[in-house]
N, C-alpha and C positions, 0 to 999 in steps of 0.2 A: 801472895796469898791473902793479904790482909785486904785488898781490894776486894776480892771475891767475898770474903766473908761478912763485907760493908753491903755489897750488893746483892749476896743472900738476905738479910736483914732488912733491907726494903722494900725486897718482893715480898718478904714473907709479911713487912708489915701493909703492904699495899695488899695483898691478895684476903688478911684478915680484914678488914674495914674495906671492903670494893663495895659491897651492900650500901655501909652509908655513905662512900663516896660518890656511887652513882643515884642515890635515893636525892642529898644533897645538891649534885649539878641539876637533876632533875627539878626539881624543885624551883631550884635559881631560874633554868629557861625556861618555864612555863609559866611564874610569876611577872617575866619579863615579858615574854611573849604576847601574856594578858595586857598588860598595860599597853603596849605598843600597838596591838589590836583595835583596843578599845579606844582610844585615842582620836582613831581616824574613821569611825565606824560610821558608816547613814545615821545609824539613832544617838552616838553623839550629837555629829552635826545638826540634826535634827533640833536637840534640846537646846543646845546652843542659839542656834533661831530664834528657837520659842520665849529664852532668856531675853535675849536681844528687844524682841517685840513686848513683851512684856513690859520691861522698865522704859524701851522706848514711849509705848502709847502711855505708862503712868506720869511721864516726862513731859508729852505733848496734849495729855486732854483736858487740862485746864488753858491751855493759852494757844490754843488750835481748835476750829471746827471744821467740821467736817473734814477732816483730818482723812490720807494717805499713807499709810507705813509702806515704804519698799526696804526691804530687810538684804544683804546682801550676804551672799551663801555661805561666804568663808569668813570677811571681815580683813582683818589684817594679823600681824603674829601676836599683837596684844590685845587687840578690842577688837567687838561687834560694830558694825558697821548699820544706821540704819539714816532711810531719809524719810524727812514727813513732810505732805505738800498741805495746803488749805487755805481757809480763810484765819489770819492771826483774827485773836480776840482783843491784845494790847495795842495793835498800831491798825490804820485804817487801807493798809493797802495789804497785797496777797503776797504770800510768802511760798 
């Protein structure tokens, strides 16, 4: 009998607190869910690019003319990926 009165005691403590237990999971997967969304979204990728090109062409416009950015979509699992073609400004042949 003393089982049973273990296992009334934890329905009854789970059925008082279900509110914040299900308020609580909720919470967790939808925080999670955002993240994992947002992560892989066009207008990340998007901004990501934009970063890329950015410090790329601030990288390349002093020792590059007329200058080329090809930006690549993804990069790799830790850096943006970019190439710049032109005329170099420091040496006298084309890079």
């Amino acid at each position: 009998m003393n089982f049973l009165r273990i296992d009334l005691f934890w329905f009854n403590l789970l059925r008082r607190f279900r509110i914040v237990i299900i308020f609580v999971l909720a919470v967790t997967v939808s925080l999670g869910l955002w993240a994992v969304s947002y992560a892989s979204s066009p207008r990340a990728w998007g901004d990501f690019r934009e970063d890329v090109r950015t410090e790329m062409e601030f990288a390349v416009a002093d020792r590059i003319q007329n200058y080329h950015l090809e930006v690549d979509p993804y990069g790799t699992e830790s850096y943006g990926i970019a190439v710049a073609t032109g005329q170099s400004l420091l040496m006298k042949h084309r890079c």
